[in-house]
C-alpha positions in Angstrom: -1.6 -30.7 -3.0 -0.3 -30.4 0.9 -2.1 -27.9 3.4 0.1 -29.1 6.3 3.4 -28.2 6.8 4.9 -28.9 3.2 1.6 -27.2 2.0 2.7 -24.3 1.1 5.6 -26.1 -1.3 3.2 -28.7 -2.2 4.4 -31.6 -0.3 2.1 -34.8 1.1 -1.5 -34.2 2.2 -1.9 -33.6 6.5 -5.4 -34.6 7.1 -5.2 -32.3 10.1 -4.6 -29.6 8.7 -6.8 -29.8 5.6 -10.0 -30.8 7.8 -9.2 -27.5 9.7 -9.1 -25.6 6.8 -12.7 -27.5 5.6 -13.8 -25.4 9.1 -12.2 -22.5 8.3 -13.8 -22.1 5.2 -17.1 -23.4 6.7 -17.2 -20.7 8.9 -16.4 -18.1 6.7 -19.9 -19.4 4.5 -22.0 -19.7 7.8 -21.0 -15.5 8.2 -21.4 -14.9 4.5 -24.6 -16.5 4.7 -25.6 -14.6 8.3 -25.0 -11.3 6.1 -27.1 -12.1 3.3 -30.4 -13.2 4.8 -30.3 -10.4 7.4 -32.0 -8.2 5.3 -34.8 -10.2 5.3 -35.5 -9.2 9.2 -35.7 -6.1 11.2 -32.8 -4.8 11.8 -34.1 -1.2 12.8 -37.1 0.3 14.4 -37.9 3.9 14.0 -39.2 6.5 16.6 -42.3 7.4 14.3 -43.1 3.9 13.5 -42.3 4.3 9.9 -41.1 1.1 7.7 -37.5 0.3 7.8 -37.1 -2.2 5.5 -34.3 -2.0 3.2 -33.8 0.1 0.6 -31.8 -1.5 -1.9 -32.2 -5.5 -2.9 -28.0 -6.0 -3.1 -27.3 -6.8 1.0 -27.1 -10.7 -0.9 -23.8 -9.8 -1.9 -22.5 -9.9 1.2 -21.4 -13.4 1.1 -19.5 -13.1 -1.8 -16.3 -13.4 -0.5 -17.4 -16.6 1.7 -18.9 -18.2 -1.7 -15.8 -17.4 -3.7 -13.0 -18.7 -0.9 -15.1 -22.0 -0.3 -15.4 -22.6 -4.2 -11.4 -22.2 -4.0 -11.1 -24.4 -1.6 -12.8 -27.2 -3.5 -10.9 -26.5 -6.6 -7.0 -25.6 -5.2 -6.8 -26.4 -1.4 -3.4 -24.5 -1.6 -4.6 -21.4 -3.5 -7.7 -20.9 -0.9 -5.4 -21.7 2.4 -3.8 -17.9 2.0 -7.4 -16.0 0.5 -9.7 -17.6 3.8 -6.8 -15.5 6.1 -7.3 -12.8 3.7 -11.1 -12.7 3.8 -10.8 -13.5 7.4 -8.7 -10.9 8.2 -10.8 -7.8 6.7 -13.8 -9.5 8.8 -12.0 -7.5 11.6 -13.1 -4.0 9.6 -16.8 -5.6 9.3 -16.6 -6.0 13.0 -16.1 -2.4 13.9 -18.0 -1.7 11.1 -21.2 -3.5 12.0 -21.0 -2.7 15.8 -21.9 1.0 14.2 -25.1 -0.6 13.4 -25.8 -1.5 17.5 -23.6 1.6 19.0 -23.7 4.4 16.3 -27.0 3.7 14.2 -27.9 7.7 13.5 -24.1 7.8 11.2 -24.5 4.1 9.6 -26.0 4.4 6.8 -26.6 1.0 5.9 -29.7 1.2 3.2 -28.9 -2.9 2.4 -30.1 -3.7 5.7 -32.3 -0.9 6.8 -34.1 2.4 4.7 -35.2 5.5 6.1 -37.6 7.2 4.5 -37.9 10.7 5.8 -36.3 12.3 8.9 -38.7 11.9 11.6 -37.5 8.3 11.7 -34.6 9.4 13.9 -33.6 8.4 16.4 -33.4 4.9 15.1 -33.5 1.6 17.6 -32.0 -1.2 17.1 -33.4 -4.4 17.0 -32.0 -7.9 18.0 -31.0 -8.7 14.6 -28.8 -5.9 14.8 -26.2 -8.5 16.2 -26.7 -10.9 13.7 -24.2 -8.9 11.4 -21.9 -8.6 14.4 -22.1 -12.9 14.8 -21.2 -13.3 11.2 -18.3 -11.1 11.4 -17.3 -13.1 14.3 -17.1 -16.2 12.3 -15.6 -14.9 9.6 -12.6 -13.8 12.3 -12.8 -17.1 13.3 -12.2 -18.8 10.0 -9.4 -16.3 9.2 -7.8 -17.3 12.6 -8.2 -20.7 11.9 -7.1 -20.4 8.6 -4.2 -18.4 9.7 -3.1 -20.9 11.8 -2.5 -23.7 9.1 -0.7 -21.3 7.3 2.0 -20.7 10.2 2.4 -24.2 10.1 3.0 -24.6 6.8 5.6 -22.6 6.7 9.1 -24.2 7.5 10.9 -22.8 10.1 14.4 -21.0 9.9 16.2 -24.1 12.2 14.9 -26.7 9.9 16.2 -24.6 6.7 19.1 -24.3 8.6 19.9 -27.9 8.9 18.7 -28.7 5.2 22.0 -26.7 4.5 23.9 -28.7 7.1 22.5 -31.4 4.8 23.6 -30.1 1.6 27.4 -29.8 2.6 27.6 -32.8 3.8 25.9 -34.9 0.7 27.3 -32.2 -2.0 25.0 -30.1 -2.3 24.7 -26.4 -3.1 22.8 -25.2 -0.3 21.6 -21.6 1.4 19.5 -19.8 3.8 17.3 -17.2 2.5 19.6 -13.3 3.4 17.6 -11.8 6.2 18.2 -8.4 4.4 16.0 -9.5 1.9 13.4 -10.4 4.3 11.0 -7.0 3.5 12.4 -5.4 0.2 11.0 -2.6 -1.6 8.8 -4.8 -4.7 6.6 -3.5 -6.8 4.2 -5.0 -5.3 3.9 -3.1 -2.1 4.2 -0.3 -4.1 1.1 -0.9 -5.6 -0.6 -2.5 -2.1 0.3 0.6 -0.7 -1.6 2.7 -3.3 -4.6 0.7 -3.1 -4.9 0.6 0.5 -4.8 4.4 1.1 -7.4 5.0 -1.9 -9.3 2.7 -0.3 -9.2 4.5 3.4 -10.0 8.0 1.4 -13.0 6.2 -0.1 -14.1 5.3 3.7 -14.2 8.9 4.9 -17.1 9.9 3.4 -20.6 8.0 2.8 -21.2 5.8 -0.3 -24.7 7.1 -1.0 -25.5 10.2 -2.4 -28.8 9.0 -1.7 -31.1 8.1 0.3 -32.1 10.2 3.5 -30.9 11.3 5.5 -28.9 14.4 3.4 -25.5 14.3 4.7 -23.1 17.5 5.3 -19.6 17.7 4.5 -17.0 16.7 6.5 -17.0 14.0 9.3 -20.7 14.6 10.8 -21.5 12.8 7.6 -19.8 9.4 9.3 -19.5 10.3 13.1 -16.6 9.2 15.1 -17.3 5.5 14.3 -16.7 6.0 11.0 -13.4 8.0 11.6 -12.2 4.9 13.3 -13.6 2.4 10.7 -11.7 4.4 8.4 -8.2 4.1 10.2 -8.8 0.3 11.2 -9.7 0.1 7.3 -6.0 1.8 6.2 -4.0 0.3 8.7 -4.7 -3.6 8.0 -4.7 -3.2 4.8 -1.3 -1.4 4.8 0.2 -3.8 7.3 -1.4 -7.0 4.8 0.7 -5.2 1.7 4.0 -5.2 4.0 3.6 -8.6 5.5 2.9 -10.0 2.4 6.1 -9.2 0.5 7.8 -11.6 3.1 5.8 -14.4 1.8 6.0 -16.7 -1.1 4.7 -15.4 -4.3 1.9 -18.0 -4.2 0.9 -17.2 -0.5 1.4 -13.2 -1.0 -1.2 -13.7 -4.3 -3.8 -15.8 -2.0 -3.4 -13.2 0.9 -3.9 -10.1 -1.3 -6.2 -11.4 -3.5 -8.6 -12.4 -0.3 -8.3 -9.2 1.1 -9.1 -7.4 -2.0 -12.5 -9.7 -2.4 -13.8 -8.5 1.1 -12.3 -4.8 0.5 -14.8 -4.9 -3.0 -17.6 -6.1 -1.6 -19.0 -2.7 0.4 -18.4 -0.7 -2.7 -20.3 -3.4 -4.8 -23.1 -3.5 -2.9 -23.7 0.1 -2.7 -23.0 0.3 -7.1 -25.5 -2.6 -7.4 -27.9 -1.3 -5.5 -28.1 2.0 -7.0 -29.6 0.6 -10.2 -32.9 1.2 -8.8 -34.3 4.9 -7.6 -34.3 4.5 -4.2 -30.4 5.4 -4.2 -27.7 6.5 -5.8 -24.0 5.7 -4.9 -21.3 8.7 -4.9 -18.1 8.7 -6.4 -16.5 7.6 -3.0 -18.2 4.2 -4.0 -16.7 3.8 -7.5 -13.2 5.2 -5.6 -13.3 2.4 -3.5 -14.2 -0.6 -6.4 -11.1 0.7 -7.9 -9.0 0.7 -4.5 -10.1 -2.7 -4.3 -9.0 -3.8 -8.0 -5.6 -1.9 -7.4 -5.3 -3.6 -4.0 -6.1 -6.8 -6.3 -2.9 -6.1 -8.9 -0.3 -5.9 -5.8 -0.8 -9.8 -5.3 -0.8 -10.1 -9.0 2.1 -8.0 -9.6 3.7 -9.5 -6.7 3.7 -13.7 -8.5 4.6 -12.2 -11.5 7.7 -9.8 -10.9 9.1 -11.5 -7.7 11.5 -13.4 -9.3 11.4 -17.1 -8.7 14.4 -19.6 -8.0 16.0 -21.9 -10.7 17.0 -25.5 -9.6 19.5 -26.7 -11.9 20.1 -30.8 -12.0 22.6 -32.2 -14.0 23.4 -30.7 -17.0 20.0 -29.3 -17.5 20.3 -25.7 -16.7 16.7 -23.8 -16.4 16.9 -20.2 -18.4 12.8 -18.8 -16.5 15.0 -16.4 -14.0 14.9 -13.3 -15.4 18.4 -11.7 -16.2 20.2 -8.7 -13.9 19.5 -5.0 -15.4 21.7 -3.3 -17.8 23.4 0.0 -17.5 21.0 0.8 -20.4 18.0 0.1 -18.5 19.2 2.6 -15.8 19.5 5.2 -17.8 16.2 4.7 -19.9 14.4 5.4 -16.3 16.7 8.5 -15.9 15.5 9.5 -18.8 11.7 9.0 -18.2 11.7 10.0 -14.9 13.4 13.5 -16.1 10.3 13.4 -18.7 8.0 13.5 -15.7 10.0 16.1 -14.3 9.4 18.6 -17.1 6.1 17.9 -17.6 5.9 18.7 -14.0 7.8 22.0 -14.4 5.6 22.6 -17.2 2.6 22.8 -14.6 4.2 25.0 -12.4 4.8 27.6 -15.7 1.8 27.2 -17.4 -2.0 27.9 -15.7 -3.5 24.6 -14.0 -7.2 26.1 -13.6 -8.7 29.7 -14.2 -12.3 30.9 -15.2 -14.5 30.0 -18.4 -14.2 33.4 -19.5 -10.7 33.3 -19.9 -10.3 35.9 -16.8 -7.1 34.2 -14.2 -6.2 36.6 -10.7 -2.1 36.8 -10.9 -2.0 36.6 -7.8 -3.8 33.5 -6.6 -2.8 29.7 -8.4 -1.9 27.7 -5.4 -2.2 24.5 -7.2 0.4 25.7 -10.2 3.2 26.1 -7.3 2.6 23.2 -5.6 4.2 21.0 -8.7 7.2 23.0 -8.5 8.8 20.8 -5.4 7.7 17.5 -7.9 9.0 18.8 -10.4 12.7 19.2 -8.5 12.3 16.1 -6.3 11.8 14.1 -10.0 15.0 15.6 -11.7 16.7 14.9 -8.8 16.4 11.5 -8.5 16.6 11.3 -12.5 20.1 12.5 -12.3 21.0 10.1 -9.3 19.6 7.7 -11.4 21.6 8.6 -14.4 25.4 8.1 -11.9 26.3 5.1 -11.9 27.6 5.7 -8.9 24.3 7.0 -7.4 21.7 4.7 -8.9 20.3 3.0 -6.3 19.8 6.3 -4.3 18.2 7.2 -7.3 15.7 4.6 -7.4 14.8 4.6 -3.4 14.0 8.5 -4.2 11.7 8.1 -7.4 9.6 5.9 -5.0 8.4 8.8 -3.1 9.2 11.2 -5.9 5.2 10.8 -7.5 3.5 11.8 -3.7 4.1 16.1 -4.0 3.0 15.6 -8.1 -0.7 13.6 -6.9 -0.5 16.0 -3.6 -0.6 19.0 -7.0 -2.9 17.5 -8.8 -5.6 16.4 -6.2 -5.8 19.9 -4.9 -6.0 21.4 -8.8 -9.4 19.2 -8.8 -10.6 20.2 -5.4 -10.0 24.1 -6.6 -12.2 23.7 -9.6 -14.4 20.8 -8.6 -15.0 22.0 -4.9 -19.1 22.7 -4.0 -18.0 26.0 -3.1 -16.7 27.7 -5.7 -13.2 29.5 -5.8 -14.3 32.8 -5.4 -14.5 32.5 -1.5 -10.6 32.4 -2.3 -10.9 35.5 -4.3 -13.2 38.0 -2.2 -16.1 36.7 -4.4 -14.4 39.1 -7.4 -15.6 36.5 -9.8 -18.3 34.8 -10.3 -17.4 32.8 -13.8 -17.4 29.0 -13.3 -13.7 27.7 -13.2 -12.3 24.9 -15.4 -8.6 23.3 -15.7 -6.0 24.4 -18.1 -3.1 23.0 -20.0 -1.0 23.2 -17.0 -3.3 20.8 -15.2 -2.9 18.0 -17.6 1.0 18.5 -17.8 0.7 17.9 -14.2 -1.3 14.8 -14.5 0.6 13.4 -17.5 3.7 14.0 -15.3 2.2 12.0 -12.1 1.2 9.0 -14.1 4.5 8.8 -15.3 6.3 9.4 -12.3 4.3 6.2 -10.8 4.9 4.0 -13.5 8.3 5.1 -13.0 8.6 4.1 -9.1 6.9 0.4 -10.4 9.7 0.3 -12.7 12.6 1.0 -10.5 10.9 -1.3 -8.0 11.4 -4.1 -10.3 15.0 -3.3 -11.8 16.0 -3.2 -7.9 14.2 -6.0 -6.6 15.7 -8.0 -10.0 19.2 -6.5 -9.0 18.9 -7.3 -5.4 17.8 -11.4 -5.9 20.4 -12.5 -8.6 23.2 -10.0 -7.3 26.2 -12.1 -5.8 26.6 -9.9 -3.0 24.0 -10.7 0.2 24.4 -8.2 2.8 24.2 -9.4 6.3 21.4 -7.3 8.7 21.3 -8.1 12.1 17.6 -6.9 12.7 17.5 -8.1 16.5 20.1 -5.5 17.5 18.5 -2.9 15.1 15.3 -2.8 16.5 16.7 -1.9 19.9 16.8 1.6 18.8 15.1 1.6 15.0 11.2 0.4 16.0 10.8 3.3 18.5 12.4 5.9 16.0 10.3 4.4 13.2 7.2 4.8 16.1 7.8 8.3 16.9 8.7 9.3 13.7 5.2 7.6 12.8 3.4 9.8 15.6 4.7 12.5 14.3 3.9 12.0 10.7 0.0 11.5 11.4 -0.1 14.7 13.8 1.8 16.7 11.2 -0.9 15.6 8.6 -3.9 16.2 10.6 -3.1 19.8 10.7 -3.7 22.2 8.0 -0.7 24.4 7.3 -2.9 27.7 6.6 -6.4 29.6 6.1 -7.9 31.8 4.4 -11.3 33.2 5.7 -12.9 30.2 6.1 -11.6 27.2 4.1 -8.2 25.9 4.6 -5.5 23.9 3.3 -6.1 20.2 3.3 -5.3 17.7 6.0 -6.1 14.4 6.5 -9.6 14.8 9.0 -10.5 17.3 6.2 -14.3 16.2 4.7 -13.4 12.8 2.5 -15.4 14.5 -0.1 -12.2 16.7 -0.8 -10.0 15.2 -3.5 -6.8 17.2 -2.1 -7.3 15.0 1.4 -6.9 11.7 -0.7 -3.5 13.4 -1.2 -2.6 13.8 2.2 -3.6 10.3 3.5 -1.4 9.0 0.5 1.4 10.9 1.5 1.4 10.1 5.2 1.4 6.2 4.3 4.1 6.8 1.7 6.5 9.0 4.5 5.6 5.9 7.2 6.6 3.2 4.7 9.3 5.2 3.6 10.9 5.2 7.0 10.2 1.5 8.0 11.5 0.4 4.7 14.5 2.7 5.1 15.5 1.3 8.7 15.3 -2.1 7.3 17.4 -1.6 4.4 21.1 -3.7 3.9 23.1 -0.3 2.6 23.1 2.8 4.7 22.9 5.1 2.0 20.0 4.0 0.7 18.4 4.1 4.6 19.8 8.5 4.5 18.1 8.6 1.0 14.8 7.3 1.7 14.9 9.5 4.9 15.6 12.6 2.8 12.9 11.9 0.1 10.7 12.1 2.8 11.6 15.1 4.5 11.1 16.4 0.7 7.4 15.1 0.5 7.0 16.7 4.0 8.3 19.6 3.4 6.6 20.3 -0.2 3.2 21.2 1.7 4.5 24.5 2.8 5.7 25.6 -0.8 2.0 26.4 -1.3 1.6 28.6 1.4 4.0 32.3 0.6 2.0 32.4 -2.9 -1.1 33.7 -1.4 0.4 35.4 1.6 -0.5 38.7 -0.3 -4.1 37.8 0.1 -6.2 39.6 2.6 -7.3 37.7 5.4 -4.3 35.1 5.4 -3.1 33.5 7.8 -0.5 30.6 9.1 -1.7 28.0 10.8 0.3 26.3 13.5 0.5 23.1 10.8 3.2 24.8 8.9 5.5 24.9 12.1 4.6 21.5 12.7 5.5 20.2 8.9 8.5 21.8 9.1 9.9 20.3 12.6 8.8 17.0 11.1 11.0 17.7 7.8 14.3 18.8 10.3 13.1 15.5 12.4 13.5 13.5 9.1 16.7 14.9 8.4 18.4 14.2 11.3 16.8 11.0 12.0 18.1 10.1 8.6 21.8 11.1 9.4 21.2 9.1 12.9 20.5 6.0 11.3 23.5 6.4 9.0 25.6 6.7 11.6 24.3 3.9 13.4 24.0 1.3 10.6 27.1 1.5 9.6 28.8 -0.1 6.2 27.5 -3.1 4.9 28.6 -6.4 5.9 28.8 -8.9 2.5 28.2 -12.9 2.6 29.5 -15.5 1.0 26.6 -16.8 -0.9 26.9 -20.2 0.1 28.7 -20.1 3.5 27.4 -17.1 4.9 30.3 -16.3 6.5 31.6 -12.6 6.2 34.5 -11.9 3.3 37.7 -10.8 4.5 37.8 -6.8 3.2 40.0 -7.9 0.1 36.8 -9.8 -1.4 34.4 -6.7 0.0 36.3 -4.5 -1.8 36.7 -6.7 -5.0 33.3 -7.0 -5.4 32.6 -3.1 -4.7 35.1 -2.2 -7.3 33.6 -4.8 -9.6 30.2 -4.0 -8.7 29.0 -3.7 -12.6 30.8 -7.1 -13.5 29.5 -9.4 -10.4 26.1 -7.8 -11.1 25.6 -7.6 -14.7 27.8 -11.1 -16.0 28.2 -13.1 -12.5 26.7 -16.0 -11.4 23.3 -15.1 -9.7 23.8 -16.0 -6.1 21.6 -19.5 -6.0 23.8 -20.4 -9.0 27.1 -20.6 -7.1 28.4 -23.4 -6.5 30.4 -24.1 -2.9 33.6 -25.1 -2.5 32.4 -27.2 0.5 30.1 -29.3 -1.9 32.9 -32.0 -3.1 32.8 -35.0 -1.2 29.4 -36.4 -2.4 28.0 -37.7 -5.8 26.9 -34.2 -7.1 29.9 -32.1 -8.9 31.1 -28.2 -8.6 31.4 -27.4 -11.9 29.6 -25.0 -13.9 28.0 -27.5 -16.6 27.2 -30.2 -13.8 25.7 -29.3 -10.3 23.5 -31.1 -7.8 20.2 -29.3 -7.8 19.6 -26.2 -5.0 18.0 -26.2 -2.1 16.7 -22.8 -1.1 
């Protein structure tokens, strides 16, 4: 199989390019390797001259994401090109990570490298094989870039596609470039990235260990300001991976994703491993981030296996593997679930979602019970715009942000029963029964599962729409950006300061935000719904059809605006108050808005392609095919099916039952 430039298809072998990827992957096991036998030196001194050797045995499996990738490599040069970028790529968060080790030694705790046995150890000093972990990561960055760098060249550049459908109309045939609308859609599979990547920040913003020394307090003195920024590095790349990987080939997107996901595990592992013996015990952060990881993992699966693949059809052999449009009756059947989420939802809101062992509940105070109201109408909603036939797809851009008030509800129902103080700091310290959840709470669950399995599912009808769909919408994305990257920038900005601040008190705890402690399940929430608004809006400003671009905007202004809900049912409460946060969420919800009726205006109507010219159709045809719209959808052609009038003058034939074969 090819590494060079017809690697990624699988064209001819480039000797090149494979001996730089034999370095590439090289590297990567020299830095893997680095990692693992650092334990065996001193990486630490302390100031009372106490031992500081480690104080788990698992540091080893630090190079499993070298081990694995070079293994690849000898089995499927192809398959490991993508996963040595995507192992490479994380090494960046094991830079900034392990410079905490030199710069930041008192907040990494690092037990796999070095213990600390009581507290008179600190300050700690480090030693010169400190840097060792540093010099790993560095080769591991350089693999990745090396790696990386293969893989640009193996992919074929838009002038060359260009002329292969010169080519095509010339010899007969059917030939087309790849829409550019289609360039970043809306899969399942960044759906599902998306998820992974923000459980996987909130797992970084607290410590892994519930033991060993030293004890840890809530909140960020736990990781120090090092941490904070491992944490956002962490998010971000792994965000930005999920989005630039839906522009890829399924079989690239899977090797990128799936190489990410390996490094992602492998802190997480390390810290579950080790706490098999008594010298430490991991927390649940660690579990939370093993399961980020294996979510992080499914995006790449999910995105070979939904992404629909091309058919090539030679002679009078016609291949049935492309998947066939969805049906009105598929529509409706997610209308109908995602108005089952709704209710149970609504059920949550009515019923009690936590209250007090001995069956005693204040009136007056169930803060998590209202906040599933706003899911509750932001999931009918788009149930209904689902159900139009008119208004589908708005429908099924708004059920993708739909889920993000429902886990916002249900994160904070934990946190107000599972929180180490209990809730009768809330309640004047009235109470003093231990609280547990109600029916209401597991409505409200049930209802959020569903909701998200309902978002993967209209990620797939519309991505399955969108490829065998006749009509290709032109975007011209160089004159968009002029004004749509610093909108989607600001708008960005905005989103994180909005977030950050806590839209009320009471006495001394208040509402969740996203530098609340990481031990908080409510602040998981918060991270998840900042990523979701951000996504929201760059996915919005890069859609073909305006209206879709106003709904996405609008379904975020919802999820924005659904934190303040919580706040007027505890106003009554003594000692309340509203923080400047709730002013702030609600100028970012009006920002939404009209940022959303901006970029309608702006957009404009789409502009539909012929699907083997490219060349715009005169408004008759535009309007033909809008009127049509369930006919050229449901029983046309799909698009890399039709054949081209131009394709007559060499051996290969127009008709239906005999074509030349496709060239995508």
């Amino acid at each position: 199989m090819a590494v060079g430039r017809s690697g990624a298809a699988g064209g001819t072998d480039d000797a090149p390019a494979g001996s730089r990827l034999h370095l590439a992957a090289g590297l990567l096991l020299v830095g893997g390797l680095l990692l693992a036998l650092t334990p065996l030196l001193t990486v630490m001194n302390a100031d009372d001259g106490s031992s500081t050797s480690p104080s788990v045995g698992s540091g080893w499996l630090a190079a499993f994401p070298a081990v694995l990738v070079v293994a690849l490599s000898a089995l499927r040069r192809p398959a490991a090109l993508p996963a040595v970028v995507g192992v490479g790529i994380f090494g960046l968060v094991r830079l900034v990570t392990d410079l905490g080790i030199v710069f930041d030694p008192a907040h990494a705790l690092r037990p796999e490298l070095y213990g600390v046995r009581n507290l008179s150890a600190f300050p700690l000093h480090p030693t010169w094989a400190a840097w060792i972990p540093v010099v790993s990561d560095v080769c591991v960055l350089a693999g990745g870039a090396i790696a990386g760098s293969v893989l640009v060249e193996s992919l074929e550049p838009p002038a060359r596609r260009l002329a292969v459908a010169d080519w095509g109309r010339e010899v007969g045939v059917v030939a087309e470039r790849e829409p550019r609308s289609r360039v970043m859609p809306m899969t399942p599979a960044a759906f599902v990235g998306v998820v992974g990547a923000t459980g996987y920040l909130t797992s970084t913003l607290g410590v892994n260990y519930a033991k060993p020394l030293p004890a840890v307090r809530d909140g960020f003195a736990d990781i120090g300001l090092w941490g904070t920024v491992i944490s956002v590095v962490t998010g971000l790349l792994m965000v930005i991976t999920v989005m630039t990987a839906t522009a890829l080939t399924p079989a690239l997107a899977r090797g990128l994703l799936l190489g990410v996901a390996a490094a992602a595990a492998t802190p997480p592992l390390i810290v579950i491993v080790g706490s098999v013996g008594p010298n430490a015990t991991a927390s649940g952060l660690a579990y939370a981030g093993l399961i980020s990881a294996v979510v992080f993992a499914a995006a790449g699966l999910s995105r070979s296996t939904l992404q629909p693949e091309p058919t090539v059809q030679d002679g009078d052999v016609e291949q049935t593997s492309e998947p066939k449009p969805p049906t009105r009756k598929q529509f409706r059947a997610l209308a109908s679930v995602t108005l089952a989420a709704a209710m149970a939802c609504l059920l949550a809101f009515l019923l009690r979602v936590a209250g007090f062992d001995d069956g005693r509940l204040p009136e007056f105070f169930d803060p998590a019970r209202v906040a599933f109201l706003p899911a509750a109408v932001l999931l009918a909603v788009a149930a209904i715009l689902i159900w139009l036939p008119s208004t589908s797809r708005w429908g099924r851009a708004a059920v993708t942000l739909a889920w993000a008030p429902a886990l916002v509800a249900v994160l904070f129902g934990l946190h107000f029963v599972l929180a180490s103080t209990p809730p009768a700091l809330f309640l004047g310290n009235v109470f003093t029964a231990e609280t547990s959840l109600k029916l209401g709470f597991w409505c409200g669950l049930a209802g959020l599962l569903v909701a998200i399995g309902c978002a993967i599912w209209a990620g797939v009808l519309t991505n399955a729409e969108t490829e065998l769909s006749a009509q290709i919408i032109d975007v011209d994305y160089e004159s968009r950006s002029v004004w749509a990257t610093p909108l989607a920038a600001v708008i960005s900005v905005l989103s994180v300061v909005s977030f950050a601040m806590p839209v009320w008190k009471y006495v001394d705890t208040s509402a969740s935000a996203l530098f609340s402690s990481g031990g908080r399940p409510d602040t998981w929430g918060m991270w998840v719904s900042v990523v979701a608004v951000i996504c929201a809006v760059v996915f919005a400003l890069r859609a073909g059809r305006r209206s879709v671009t106003l709904t996405l905007f609008v379904a975020a202004a919802a999820v924005v605006l659904s934190r303040l809900i919580v706040a007027p049912s505890i106003t009554r409460l003594d000692q309340f108050r509203v923080l400047p946060g709730f002013w702030v969420a609600a100028a970012l919800g009006l920002v939404l808005l009209v940022a959303g009726g901006i970029a309608y205006r702006r957009i404009g109507p789409p502009v539909f392609l012929d699907p083997v010219s490219l060349q715009p159709l005169p408004a008759g045809a535009v309007m033909l095919n809008i009127a049509n719209e369930k006919t050229v959808q449901h029983s046309a052609t799909p698009r890399n099916r039709q054949p081209s009038k131009l394709a007559t003058r060499g051996p290969a034939t127009t008709s239906r039952k005999k074509k030349g074969p496709t060239v995508r």
